[in-house]
Z-matrix of the N, CA and C atoms (Angstrom, degrees):
N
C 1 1.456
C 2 1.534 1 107.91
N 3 1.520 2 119.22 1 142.96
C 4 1.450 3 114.60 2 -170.48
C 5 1.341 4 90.92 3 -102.66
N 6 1.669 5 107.92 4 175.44
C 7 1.371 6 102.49 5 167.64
C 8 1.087 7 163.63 6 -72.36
N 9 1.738 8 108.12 7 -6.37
C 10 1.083 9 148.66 8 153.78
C 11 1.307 10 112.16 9 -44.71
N 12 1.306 11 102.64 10 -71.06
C 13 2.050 12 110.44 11 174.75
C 14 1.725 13 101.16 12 -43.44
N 15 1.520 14 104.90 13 -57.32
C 16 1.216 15 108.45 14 -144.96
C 17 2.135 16 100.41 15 -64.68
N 18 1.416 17 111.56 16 -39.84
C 19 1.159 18 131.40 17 172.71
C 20 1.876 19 108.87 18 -43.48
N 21 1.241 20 101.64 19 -52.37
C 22 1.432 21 120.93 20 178.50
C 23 1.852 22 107.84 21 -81.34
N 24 1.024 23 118.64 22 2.82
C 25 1.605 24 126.23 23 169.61
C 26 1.596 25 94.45 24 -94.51
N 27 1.468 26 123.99 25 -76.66
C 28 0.875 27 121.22 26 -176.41
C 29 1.421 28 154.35 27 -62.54
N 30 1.603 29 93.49 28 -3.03
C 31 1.504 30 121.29 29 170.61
C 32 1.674 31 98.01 30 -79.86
N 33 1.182 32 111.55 31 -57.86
C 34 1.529 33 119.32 32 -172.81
C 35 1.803 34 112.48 33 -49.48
N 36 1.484 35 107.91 34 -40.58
C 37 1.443 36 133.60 35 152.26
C 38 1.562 37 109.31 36 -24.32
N 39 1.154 38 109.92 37 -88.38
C 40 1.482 39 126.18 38 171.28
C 41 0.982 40 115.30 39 -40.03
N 42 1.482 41 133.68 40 -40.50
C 43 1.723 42 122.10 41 -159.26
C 44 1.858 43 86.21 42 -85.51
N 45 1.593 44 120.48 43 -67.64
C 46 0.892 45 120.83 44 -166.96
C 47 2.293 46 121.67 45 -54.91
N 48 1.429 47 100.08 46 -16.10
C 49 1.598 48 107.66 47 174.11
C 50 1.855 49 83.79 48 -89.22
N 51 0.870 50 150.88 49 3.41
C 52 1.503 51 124.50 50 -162.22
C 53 1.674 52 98.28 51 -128.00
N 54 1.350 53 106.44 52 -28.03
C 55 1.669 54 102.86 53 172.01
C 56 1.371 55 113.17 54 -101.29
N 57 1.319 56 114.98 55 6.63
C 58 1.788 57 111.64 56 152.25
C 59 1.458 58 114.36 57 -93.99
N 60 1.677 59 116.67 58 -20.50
C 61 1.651 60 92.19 59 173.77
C 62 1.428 61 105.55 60 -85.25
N 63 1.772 62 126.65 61 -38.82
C 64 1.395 63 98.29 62 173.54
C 65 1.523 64 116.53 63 -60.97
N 66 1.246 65 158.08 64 -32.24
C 67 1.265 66 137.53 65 166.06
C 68 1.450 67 130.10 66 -53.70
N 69 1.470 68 112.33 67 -18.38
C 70 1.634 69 122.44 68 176.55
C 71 1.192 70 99.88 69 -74.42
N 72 1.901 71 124.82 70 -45.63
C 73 1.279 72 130.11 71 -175.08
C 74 1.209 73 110.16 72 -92.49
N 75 1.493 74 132.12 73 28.21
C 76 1.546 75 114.93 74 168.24
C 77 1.996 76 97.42 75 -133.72
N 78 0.974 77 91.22 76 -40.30
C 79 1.675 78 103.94 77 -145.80
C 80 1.758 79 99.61 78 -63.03
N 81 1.329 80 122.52 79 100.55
C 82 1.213 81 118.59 80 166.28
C 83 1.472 82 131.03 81 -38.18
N 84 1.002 83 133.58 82 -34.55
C 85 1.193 84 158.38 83 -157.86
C 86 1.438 85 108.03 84 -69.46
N 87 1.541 86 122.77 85 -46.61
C 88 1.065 87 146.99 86 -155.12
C 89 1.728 88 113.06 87 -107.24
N 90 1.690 89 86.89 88 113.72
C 91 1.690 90 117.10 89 176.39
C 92 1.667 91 104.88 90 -31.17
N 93 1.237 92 104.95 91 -172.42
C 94 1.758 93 146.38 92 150.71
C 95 1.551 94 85.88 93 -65.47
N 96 1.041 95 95.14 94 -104.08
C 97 2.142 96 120.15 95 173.59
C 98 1.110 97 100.73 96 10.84
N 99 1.548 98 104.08 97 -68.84
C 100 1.597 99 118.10 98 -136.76
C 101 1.589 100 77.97 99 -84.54
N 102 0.823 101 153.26 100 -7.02
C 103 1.631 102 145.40 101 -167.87
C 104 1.404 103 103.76 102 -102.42
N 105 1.080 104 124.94 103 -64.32
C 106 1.165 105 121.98 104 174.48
C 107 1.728 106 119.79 105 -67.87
N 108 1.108 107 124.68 106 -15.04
C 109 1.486 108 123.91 107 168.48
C 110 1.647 109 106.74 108 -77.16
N 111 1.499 110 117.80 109 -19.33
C 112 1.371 111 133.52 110 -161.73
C 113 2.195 112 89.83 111 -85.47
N 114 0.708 113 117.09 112 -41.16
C 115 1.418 114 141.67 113 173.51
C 116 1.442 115 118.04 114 -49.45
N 117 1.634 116 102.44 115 -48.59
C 118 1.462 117 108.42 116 170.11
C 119 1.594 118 116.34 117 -96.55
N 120 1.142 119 104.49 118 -1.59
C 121 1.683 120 111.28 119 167.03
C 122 1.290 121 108.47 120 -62.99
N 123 1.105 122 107.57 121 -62.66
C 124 1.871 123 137.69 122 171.13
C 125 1.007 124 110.83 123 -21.47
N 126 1.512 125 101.21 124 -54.88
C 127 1.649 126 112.16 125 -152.35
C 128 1.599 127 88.03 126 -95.32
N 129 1.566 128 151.76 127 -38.12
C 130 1.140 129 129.46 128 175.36
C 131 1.890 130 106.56 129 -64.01
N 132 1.582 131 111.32 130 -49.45
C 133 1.571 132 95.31 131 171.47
C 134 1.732 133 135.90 132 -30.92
N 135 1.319 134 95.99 133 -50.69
C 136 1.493 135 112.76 134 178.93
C 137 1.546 136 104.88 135 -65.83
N 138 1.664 137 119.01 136 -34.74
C 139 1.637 138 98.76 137 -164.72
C 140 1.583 139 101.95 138 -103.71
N 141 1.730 140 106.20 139 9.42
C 142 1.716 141 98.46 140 156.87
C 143 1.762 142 103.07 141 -87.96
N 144 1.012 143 130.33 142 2.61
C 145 1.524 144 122.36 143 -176.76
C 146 2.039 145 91.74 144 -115.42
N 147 1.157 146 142.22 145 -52.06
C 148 1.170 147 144.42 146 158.85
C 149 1.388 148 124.16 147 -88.88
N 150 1.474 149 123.21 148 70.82
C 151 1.669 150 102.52 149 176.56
C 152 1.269 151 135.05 150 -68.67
N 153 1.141 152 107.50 151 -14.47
C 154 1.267 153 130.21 152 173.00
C 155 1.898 154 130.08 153 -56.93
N 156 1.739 155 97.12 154 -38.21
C 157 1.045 156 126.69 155 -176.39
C 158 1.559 157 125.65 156 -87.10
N 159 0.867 158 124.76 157 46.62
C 160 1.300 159 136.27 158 -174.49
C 161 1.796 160 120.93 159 -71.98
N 162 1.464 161 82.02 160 -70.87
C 163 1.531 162 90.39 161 156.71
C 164 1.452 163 117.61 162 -50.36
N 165 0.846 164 149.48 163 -36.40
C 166 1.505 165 159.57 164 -160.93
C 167 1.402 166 100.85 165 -77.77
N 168 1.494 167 103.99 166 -53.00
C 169 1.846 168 103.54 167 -177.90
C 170 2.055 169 115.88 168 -73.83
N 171 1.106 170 85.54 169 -6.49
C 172 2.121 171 110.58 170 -164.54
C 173 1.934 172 68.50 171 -91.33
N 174 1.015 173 152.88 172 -93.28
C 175 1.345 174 150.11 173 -109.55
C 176 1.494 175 99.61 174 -103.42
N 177 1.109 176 116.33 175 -29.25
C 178 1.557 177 113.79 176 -168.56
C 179 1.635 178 104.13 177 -118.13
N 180 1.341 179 118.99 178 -55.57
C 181 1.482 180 111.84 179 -156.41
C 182 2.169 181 115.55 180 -88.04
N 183 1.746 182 91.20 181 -29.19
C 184 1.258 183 101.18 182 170.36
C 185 1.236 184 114.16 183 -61.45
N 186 1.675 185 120.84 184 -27.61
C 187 2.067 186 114.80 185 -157.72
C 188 1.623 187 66.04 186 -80.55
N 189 0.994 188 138.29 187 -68.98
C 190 2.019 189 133.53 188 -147.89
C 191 1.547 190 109.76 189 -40.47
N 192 1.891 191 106.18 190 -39.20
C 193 1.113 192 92.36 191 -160.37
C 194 2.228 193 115.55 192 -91.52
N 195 1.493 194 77.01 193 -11.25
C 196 1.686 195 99.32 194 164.99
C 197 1.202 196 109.11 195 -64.46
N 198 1.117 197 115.97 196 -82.68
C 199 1.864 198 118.65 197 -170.40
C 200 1.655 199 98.24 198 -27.00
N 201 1.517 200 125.30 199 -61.05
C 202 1.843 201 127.83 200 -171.51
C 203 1.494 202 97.97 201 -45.95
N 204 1.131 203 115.87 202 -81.26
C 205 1.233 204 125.26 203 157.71
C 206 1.332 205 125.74 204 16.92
N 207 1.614 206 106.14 205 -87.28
C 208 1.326 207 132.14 206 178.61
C 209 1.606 208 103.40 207 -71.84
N 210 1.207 209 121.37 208 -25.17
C 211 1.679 210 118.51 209 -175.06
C 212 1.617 211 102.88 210 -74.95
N 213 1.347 212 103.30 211 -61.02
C 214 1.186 213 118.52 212 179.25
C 215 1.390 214 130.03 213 -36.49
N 216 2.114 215 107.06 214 -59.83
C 217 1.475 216 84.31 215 -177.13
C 218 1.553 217 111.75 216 -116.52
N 219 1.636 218 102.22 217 36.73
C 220 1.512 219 126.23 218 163.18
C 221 1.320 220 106.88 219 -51.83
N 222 1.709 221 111.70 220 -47.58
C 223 1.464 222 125.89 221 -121.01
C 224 1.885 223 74.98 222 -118.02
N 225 1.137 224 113.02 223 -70.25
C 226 1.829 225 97.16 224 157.55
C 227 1.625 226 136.92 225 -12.74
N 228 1.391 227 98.79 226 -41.19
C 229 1.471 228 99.96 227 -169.27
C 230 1.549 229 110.29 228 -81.39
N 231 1.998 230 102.18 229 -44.18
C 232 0.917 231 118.94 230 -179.34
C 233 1.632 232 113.24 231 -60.99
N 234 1.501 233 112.34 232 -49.87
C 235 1.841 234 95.60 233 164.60
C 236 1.447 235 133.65 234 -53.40
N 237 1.809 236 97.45 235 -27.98
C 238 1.722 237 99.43 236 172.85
C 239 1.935 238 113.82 237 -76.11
N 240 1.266 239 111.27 238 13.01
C 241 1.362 240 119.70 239 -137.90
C 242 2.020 241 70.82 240 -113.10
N 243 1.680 242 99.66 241 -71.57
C 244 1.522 243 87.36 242 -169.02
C 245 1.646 244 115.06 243 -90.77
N 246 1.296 245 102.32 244 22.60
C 247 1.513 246 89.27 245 -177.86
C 248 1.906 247 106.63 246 -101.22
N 249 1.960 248 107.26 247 15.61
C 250 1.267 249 126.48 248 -162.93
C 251 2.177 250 86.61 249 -94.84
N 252 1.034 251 94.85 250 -34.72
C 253 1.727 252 123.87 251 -179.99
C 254 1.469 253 128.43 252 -88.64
């Protein structure tokens, strides 16, 4: 792969890892489930453009999409938490 391709893999990378964490972190609509199944979408997208890279998405792209994740429906529970109060 030249660098061009490879430049144009990884741009495509970015748009598609960057408009699934803002949709994990905005979109009401959307489960636990649906967040974490959204995660392994990701992660097969990325390893039809990197197969190689697996580990790479396990060390770098999974902690990003955890933390949203975990911020997100932390902060959910906790409003369903005091709005019981």
């Amino acid at each position: 792969m030249d660098l061009k391709e490879e430049d144009k893999r990884i741009r495509m990378m970015r748009i598609v890892v960057d408009l699934n964490l803002q949709t994990i972190a905005t979109d009401p609509n959307m489960s636990l489930e649906d967040a974490l199944n959204q995660v392994e979408t990701v992660k097969k997208f990325v390893l039809s453009l990197f197969p190689e890279k697996e580990n790479a998405f396990e060390l770098i792209l999974r902690p990003r999409f955890m933390r949203v994740i975990k911020e997100r429906f932390l902060q959910s529970q906790i409003k369903e938490f005091e709005n019981e109060f």
